[in-house]
Backbone as a printed PyTorch tensor [residue, N CA C, xyz], in Angstrom:
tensor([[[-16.1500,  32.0800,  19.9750],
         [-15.9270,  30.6800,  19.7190],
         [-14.4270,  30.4500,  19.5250]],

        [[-14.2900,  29.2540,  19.9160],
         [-12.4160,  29.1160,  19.9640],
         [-12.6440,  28.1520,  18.7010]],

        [[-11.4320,  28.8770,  17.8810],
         [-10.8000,  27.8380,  16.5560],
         [ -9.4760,  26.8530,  17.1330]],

        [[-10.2050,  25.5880,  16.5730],
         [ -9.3000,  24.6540,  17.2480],
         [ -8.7460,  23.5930,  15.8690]],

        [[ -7.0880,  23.8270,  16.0680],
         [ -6.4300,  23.6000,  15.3500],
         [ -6.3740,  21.8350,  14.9540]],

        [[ -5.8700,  21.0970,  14.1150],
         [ -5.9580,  19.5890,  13.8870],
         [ -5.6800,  19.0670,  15.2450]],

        [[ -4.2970,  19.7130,  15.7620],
         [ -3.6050,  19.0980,  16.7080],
         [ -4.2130,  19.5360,  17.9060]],

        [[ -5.2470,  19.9750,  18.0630],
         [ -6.1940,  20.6380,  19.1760],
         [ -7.0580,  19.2340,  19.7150]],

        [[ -7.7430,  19.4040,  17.9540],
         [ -9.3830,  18.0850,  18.0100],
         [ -8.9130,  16.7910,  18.4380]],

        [[ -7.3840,  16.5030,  17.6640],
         [ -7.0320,  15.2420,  17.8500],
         [ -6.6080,  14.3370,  19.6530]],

        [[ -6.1470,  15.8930,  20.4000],
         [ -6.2280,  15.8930,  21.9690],
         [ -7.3970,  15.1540,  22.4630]],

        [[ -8.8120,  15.4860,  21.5830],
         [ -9.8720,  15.5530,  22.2430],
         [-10.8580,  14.4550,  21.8210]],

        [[-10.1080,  13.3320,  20.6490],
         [-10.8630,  12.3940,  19.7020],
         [-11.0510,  10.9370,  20.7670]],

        [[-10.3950,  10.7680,  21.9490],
         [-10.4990,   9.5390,  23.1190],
         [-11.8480,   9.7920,  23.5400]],

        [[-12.8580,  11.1950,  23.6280],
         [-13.9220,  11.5320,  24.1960],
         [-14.9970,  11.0490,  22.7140]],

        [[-14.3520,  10.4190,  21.6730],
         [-15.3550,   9.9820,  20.7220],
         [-15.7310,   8.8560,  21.5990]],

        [[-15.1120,   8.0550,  22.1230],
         [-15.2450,   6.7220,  22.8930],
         [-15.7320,   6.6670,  23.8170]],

        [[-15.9070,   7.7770,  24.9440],
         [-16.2750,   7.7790,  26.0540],
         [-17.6410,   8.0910,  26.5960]],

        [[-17.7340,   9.6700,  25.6690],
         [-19.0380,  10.0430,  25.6490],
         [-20.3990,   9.0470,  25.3490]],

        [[-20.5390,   8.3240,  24.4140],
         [-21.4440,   7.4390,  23.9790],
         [-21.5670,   6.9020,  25.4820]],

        [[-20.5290,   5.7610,  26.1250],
         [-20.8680,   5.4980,  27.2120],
         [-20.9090,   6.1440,  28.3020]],

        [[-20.6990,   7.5770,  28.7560],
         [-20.8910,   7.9600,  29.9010],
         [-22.5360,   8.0980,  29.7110]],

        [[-22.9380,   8.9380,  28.3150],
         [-24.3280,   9.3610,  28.1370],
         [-25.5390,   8.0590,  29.3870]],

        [[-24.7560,   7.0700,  28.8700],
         [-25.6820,   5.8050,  28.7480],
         [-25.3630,   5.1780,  30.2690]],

        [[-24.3930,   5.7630,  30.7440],
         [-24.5490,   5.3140,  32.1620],
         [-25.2690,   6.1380,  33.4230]],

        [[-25.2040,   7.3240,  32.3900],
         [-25.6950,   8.8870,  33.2050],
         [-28.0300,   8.1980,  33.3920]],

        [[-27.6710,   8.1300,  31.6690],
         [-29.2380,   7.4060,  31.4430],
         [-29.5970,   6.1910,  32.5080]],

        [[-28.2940,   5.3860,  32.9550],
         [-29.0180,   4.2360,  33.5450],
         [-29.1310,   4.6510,  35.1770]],

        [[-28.7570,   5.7870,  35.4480],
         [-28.4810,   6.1050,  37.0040],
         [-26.8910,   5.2260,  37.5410]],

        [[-25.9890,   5.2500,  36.4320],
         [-25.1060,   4.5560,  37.2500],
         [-24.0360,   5.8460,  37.8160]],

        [[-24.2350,   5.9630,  38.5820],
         [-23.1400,   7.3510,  38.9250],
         [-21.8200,   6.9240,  38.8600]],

        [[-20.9170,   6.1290,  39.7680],
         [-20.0540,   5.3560,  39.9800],
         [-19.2300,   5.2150,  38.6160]],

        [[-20.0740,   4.5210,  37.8670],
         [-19.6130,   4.3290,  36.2170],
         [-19.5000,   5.6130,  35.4250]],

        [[-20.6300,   6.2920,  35.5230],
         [-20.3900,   8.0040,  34.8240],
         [-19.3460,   8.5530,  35.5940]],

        [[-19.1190,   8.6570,  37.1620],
         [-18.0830,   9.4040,  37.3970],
         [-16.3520,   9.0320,  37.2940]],

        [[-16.5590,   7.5620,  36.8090],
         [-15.1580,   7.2550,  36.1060],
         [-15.0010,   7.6120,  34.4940]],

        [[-15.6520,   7.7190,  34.2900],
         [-15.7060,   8.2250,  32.8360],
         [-15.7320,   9.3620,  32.6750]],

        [[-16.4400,  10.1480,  33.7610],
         [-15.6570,  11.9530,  33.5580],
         [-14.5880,  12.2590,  33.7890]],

        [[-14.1920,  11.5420,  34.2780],
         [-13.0000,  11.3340,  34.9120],
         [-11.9910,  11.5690,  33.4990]],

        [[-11.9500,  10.3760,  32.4090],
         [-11.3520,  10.0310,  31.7530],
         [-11.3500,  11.0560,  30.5530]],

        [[-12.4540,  11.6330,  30.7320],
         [-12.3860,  12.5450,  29.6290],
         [-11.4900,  14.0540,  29.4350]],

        [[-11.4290,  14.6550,  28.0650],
         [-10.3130,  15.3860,  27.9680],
         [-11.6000,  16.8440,  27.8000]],

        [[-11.4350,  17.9880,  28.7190],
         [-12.2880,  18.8540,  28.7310],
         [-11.7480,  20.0240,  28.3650]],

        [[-12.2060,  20.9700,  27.4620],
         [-11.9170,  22.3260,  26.6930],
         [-11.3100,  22.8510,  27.8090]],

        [[ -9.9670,  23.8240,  27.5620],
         [ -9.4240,  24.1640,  28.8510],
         [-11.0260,  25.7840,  28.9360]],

        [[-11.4050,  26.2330,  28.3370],
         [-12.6190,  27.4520,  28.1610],
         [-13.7300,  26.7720,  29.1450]],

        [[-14.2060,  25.0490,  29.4660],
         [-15.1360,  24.7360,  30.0060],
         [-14.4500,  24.5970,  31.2510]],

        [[-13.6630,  24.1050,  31.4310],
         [-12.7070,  24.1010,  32.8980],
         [-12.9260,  25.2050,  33.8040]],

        [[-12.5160,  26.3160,  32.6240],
         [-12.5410,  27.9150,  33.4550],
         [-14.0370,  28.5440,  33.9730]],

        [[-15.1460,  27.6410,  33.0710],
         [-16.4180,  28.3050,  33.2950],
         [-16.6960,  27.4440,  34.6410]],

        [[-16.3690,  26.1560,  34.6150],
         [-16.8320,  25.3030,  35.5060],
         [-16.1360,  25.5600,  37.0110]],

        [[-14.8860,  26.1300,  36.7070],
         [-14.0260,  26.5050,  38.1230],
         [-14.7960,  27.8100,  38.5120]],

        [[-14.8280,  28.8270,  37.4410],
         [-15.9700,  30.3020,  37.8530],
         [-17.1940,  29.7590,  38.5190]],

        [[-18.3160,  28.8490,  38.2520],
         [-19.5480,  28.3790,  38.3120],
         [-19.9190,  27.6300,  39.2900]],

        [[-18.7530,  26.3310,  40.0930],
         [-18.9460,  25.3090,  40.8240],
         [-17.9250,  25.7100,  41.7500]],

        [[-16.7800,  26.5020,  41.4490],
         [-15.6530,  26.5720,  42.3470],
         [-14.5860,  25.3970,  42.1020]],

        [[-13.5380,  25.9070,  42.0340],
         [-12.2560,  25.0570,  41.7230],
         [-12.4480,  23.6220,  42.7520]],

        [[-12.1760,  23.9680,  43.7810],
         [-12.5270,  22.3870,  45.1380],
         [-14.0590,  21.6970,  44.2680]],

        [[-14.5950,  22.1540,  43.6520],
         [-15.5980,  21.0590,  43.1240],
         [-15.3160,  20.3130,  41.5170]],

        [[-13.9080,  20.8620,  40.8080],
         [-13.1720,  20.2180,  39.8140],
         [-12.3030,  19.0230,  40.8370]],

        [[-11.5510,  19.6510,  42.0040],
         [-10.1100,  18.9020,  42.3330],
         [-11.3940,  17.4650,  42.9240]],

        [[-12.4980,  17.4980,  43.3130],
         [-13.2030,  16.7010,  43.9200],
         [-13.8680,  15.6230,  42.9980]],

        [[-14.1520,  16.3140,  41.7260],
         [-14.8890,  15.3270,  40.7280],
         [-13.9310,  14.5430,  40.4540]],

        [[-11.9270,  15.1970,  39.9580],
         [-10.5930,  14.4930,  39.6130],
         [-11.2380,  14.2880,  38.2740]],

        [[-11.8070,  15.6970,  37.5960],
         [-11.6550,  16.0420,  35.9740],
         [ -9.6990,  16.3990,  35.6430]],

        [[ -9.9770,  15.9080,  34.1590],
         [ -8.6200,  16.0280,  33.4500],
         [ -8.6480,  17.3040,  33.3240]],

        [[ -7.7270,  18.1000,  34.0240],
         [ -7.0250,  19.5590,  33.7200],
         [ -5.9560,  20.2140,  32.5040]],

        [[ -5.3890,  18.9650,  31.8790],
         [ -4.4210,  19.2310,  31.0720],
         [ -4.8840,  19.9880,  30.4900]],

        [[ -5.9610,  20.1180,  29.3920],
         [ -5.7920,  21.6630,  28.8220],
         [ -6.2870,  22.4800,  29.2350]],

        [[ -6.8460,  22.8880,  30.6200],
         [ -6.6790,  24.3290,  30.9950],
         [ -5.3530,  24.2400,  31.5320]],

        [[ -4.1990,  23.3150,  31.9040],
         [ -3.0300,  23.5900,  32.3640],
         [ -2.1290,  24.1170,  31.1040]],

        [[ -2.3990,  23.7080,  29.9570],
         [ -1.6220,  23.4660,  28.5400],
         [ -1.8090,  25.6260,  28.2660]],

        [[ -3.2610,  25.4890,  28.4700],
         [ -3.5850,  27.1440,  28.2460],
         [ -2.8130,  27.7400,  28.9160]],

        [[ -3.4600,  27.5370,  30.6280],
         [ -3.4960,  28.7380,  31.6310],
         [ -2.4020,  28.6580,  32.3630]],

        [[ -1.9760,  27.5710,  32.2810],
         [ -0.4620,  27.2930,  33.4650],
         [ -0.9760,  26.4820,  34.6620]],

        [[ -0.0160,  25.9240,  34.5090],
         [  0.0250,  24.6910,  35.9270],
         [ -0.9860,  25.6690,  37.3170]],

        [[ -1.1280,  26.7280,  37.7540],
         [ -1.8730,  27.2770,  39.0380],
         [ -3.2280,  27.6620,  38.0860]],

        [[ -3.7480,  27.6190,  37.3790],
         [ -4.9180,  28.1820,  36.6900],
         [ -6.1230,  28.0280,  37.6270]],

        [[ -6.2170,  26.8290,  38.0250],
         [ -7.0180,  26.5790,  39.0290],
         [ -7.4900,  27.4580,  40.1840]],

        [[ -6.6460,  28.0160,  40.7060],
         [ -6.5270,  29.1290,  41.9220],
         [ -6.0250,  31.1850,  41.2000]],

        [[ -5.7680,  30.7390,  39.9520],
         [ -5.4670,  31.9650,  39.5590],
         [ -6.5250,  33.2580,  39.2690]],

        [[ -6.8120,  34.5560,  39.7910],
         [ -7.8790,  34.9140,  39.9750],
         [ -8.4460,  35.9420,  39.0040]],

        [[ -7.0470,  36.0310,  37.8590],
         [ -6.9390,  36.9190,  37.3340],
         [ -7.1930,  36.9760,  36.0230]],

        [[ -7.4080,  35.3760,  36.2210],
         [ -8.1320,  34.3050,  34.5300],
         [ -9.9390,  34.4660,  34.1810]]])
């Protein structure tokens, strides 16, 4: 489990706002609306890396999920890096 510092959670407190409504657009079948809102959200750089291992990186650059903190972690190429 990753310990995440004040200045970690506080990166990640805009997804208090978002989540409620993506849930609820995911619930209504609105894709369009959920996929701007994943969009917007700020994702653990640890879920990034599972999701680039799992779906393949071209299926992050395609959704246009926020990378900053796996970039903040892993470095600006994390995406393609093979060694992560």
């Amino acid at each position: 489990m990753t310990d995440y510092t004040r200045e970690d959670l506080e990166r990640f407190a805009g997804n208090d706002d978002i989540l409620p409504m993506l849930l609820d657009a995911e619930r209504a079948g609105d894709e369009a609306t959920a996929a701007d809102l994943r969009k917007r959200m700020v994702y653990p750089a640890e879920a990034l890396l599972a999701a680039r291992d799992s779906m393949g990186p071209e299926w992050i650059v395609t959704e246009g999920l926020n990378c900053s903190e796996a970039e903040r972690k892993y470095g600006p190429n994390w995406l393609y890096d093979d060694t992560l």
